[in-house]
DRENPA-3360 file (N, C-alpha, C; in nm, 2 decimals, always signed):
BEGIN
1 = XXXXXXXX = +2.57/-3.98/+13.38/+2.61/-3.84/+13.37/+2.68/-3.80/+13.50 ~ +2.83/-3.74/+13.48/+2.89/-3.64/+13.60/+2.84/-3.53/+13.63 ~ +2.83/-3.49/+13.77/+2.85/-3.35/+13.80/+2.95/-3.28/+13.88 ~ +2.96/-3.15/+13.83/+3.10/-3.12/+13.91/+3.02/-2.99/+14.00 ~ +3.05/-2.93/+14.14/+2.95/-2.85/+14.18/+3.05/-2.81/+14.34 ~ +3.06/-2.69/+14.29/+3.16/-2.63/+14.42/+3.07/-2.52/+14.41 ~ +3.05/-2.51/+14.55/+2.96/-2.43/+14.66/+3.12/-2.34/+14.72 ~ +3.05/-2.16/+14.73/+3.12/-2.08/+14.77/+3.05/-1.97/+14.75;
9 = XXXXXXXX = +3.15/-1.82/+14.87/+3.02/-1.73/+14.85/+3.14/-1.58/+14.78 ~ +3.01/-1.54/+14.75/+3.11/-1.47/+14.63/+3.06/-1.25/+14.67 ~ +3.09/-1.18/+14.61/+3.02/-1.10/+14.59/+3.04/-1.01/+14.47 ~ +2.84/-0.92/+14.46/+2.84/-0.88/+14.32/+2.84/-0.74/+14.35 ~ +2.93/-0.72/+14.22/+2.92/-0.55/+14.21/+2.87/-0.49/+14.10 ~ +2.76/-0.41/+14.17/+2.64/-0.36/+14.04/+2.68/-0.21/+14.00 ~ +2.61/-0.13/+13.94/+2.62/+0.01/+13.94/+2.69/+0.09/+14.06 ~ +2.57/+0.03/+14.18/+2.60/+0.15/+14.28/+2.67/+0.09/+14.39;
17 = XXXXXXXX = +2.62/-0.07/+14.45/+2.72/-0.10/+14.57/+2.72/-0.25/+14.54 ~ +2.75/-0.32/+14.65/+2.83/-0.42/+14.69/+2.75/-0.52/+14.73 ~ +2.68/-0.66/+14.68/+2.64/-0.77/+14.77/+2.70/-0.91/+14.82 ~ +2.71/-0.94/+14.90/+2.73/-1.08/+14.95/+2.66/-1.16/+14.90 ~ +2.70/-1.28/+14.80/+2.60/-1.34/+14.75/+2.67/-1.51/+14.75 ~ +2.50/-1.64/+14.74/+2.56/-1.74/+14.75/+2.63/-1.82/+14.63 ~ +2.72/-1.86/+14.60/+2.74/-1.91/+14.45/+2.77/-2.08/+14.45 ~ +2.70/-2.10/+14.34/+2.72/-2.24/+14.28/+2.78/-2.30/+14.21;
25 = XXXXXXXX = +2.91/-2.32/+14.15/+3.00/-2.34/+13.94/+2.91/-2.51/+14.00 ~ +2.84/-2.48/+13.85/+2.78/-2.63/+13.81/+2.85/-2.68/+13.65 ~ +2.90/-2.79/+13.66/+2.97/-2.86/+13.56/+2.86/-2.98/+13.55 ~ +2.83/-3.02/+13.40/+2.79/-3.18/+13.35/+2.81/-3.18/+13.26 ~ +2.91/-3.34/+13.26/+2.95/-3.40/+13.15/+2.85/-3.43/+13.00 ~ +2.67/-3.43/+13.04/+2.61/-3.36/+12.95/+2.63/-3.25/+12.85 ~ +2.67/-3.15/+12.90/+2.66/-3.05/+12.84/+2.85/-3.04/+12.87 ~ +2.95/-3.07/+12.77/+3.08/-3.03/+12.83/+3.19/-2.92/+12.82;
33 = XXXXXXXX = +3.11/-2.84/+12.70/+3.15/-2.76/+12.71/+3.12/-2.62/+12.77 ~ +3.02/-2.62/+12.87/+2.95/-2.53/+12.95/+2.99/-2.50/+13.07 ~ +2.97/-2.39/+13.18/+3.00/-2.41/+13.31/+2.87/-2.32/+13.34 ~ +2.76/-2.36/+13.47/+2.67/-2.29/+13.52/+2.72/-2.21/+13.65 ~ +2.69/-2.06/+13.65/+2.71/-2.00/+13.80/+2.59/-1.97/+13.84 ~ +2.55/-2.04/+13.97/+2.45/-2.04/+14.01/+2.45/-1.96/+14.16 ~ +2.39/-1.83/+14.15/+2.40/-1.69/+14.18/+2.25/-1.68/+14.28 ~ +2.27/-1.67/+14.43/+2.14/-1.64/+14.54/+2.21/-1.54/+14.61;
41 = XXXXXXXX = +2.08/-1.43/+14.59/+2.11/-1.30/+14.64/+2.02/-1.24/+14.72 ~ +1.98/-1.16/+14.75/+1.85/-1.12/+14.83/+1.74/-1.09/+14.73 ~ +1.82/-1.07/+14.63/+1.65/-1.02/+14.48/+1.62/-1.15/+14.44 ~ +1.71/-1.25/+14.46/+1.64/-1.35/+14.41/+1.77/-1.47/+14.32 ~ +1.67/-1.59/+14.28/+1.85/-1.67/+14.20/+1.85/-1.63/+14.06 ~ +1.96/-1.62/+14.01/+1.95/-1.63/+13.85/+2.10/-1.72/+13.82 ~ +2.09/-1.74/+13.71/+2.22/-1.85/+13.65/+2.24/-1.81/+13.54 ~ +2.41/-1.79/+13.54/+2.47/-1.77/+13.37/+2.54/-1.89/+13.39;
49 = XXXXXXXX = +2.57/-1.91/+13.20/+2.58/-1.99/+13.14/+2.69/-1.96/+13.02 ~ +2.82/-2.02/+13.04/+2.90/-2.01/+12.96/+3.01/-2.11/+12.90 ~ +3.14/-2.07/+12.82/+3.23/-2.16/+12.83/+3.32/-2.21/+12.93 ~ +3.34/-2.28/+12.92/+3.43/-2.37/+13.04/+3.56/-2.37/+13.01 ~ +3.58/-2.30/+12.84/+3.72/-2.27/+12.82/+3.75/-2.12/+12.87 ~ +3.67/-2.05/+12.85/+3.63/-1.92/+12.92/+3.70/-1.90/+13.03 ~ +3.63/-1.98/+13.12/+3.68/-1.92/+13.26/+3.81/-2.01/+13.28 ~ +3.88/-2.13/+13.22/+3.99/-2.16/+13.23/+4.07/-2.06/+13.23;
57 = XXXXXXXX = +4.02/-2.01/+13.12/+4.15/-1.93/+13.05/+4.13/-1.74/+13.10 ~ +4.03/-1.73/+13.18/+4.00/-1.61/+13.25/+4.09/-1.66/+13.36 ~ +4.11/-1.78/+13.43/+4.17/-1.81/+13.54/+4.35/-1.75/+13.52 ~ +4.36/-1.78/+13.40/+4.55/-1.72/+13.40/+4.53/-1.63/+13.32 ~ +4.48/-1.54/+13.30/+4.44/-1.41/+13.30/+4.46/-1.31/+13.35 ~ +4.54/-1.18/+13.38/+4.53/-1.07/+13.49/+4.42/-0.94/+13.40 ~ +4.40/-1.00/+13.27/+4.34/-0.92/+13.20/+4.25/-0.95/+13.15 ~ +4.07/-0.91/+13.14/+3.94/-0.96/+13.09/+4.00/-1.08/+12.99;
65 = XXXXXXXX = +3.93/-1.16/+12.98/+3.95/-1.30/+12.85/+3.80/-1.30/+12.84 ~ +3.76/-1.27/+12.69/+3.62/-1.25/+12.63/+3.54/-1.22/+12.56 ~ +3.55/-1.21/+12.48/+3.41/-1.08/+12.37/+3.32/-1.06/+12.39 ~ +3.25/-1.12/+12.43/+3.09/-1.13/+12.42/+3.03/-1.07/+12.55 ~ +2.97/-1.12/+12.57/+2.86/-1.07/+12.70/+2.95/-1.10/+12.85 ~ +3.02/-1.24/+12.81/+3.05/-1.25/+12.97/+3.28/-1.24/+12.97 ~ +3.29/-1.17/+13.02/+3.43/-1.23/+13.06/+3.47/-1.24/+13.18 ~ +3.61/-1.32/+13.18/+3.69/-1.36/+13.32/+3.81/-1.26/+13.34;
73 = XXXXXXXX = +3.85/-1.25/+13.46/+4.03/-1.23/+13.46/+3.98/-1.27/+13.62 ~ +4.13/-1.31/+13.64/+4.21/-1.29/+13.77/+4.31/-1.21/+13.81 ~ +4.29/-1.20/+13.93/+4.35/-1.07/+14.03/+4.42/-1.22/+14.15 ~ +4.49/-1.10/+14.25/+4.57/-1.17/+14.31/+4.51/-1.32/+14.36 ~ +4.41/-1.24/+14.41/+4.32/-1.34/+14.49/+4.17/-1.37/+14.48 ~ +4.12/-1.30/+14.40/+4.00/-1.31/+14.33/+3.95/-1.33/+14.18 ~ +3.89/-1.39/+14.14/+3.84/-1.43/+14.03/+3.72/-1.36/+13.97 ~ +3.74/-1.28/+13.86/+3.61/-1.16/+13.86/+3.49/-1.22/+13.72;
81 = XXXXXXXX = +3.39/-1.26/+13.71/+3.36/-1.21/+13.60/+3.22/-1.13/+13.59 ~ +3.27/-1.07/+13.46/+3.18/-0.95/+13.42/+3.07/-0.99/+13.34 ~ +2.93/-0.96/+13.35/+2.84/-1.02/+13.29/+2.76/-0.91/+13.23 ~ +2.71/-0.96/+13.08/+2.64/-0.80/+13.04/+2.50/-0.84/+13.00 ~ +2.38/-0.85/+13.08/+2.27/-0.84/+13.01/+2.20/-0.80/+12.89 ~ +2.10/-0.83/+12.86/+2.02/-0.81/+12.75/+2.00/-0.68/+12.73 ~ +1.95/-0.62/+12.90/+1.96/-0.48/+12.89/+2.06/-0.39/+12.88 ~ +2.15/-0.43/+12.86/+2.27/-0.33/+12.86/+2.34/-0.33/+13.02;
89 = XXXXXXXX = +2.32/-0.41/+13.14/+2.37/-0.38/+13.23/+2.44/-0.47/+13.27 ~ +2.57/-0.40/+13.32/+2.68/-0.50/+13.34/+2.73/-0.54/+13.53 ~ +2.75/-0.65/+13.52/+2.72/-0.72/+13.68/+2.85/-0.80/+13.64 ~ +2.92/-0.73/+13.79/+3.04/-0.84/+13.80/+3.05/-0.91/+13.95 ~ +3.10/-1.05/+13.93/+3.06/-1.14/+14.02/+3.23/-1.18/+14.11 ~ +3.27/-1.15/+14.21/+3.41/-1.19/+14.25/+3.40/-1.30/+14.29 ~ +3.52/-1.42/+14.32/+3.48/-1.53/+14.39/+3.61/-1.55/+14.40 ~ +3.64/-1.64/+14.55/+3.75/-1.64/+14.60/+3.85/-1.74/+14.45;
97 = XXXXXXXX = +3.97/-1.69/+14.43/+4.05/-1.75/+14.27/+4.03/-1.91/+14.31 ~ +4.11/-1.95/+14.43/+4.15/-2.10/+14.45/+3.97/-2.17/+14.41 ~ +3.86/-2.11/+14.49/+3.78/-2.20/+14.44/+3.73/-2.22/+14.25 ~ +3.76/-2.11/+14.22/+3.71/-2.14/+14.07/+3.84/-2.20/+14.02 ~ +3.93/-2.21/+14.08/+4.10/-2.31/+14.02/+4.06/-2.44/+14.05 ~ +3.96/-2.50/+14.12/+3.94/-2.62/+14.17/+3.78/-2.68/+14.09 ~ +3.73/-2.59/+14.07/+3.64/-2.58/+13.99/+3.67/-2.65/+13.86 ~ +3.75/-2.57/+13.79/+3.82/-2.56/+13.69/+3.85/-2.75/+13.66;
105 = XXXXXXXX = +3.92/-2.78/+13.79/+4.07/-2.90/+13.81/+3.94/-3.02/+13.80 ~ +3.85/-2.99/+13.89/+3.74/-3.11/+13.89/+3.63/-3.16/+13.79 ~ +3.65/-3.01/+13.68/+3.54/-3.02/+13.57/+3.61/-3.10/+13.41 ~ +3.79/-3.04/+13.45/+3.90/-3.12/+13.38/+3.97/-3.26/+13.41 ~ +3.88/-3.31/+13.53/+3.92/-3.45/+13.55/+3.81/-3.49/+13.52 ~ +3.65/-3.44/+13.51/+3.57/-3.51/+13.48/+3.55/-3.54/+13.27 ~ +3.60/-3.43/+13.22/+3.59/-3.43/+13.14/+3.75/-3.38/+13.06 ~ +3.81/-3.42/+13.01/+3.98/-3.31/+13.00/+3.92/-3.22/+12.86;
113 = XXXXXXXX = +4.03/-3.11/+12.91/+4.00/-3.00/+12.74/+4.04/-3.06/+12.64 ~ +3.95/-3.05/+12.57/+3.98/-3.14/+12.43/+3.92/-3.24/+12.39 ~ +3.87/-3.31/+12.51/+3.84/-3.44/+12.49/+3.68/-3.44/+12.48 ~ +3.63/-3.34/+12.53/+3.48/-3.32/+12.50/+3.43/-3.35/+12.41 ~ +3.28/-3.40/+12.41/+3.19/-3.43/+12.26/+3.09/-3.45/+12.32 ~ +3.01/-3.45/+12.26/+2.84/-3.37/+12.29/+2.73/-3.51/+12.27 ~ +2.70/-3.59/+12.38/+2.60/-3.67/+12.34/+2.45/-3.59/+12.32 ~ +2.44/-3.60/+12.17/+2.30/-3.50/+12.18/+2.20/-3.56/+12.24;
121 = XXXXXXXX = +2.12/-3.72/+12.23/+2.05/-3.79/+12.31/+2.06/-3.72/+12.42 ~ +2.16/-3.77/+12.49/+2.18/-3.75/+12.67/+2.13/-3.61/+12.70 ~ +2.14/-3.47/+12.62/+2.18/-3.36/+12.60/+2.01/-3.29/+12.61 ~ +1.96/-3.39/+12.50/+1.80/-3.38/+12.47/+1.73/-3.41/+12.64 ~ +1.75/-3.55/+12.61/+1.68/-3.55/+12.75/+1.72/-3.49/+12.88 ~ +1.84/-3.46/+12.92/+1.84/-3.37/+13.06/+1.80/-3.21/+13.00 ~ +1.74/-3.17/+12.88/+1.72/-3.05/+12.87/+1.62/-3.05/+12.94 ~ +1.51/-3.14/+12.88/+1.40/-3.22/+12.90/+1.30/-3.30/+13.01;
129 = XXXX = +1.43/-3.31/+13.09/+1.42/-3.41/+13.20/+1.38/-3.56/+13.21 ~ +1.38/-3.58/+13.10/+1.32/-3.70/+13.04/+1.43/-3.81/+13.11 ~ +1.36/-3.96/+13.14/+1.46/-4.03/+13.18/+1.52/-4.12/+13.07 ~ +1.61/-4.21/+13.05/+1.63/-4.31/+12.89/+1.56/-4.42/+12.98;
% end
């Protein structure tokens, strides 16, 4: 199993103000059509979980790319996405563009678009943590 995993710090903007926060884009060739953002703040970590076509295509974007709960776009120099909870509340996360472009470049060399397919085995056990 690959991992792809670019460390950078990002910040989120909630309702009312502004935090500095640490971020993680986690890629595995297990799971390939996924990308994890792995989000440490002062309240605490939490991790979304999306497409990896998603934020490609949020990347050449100047305009949301999304339906659902989470979308991307890019700005000059930042990379925004908007995330909508369970409860109705929506949290958007900026992160400098070049890192999620490299993100992106390392998760498409590990794996290219298109070429993905889902070992369920493999898939089962790292849910699981099980070793083969």
């Amino acid at each position: 199993m690959s991992k792809v995993v670019v460390e950078t710090a990002g910040w989120i903007r909630g309702e009312v103000d502004v935090e500095t926060v640490e971020v993680a884009l986690a890629y595995e060739t297990a799971d390939p059509y996924a990308v994890r953002v792995h989000i440490t703040s002062a309240e605490g970590r939490r991790c979304w979980t999306f497409g990896r076509d998603l934020m490609a295509d949020g990347l050449r974007s100047m305009v949301p790319v999304g339906e659902g709960a989470v979308q991307v776009q890019a700005t000059s120099v930042l990379t925004e996405i908007s995330y909508l909870d369970l409860d109705g509340q929506s949290t958007t996360l900026r992160l400098p563009w070049w890192n999620t472009r490299e993100f992106i470049r390392l998760s498409q060399e590990a794996v290219a678009r298109g070429d993905e397919h889902c070992d369920v085995d493999s898939w089962v056990m790292a849910l699981t943590d099980q070793e083969s």
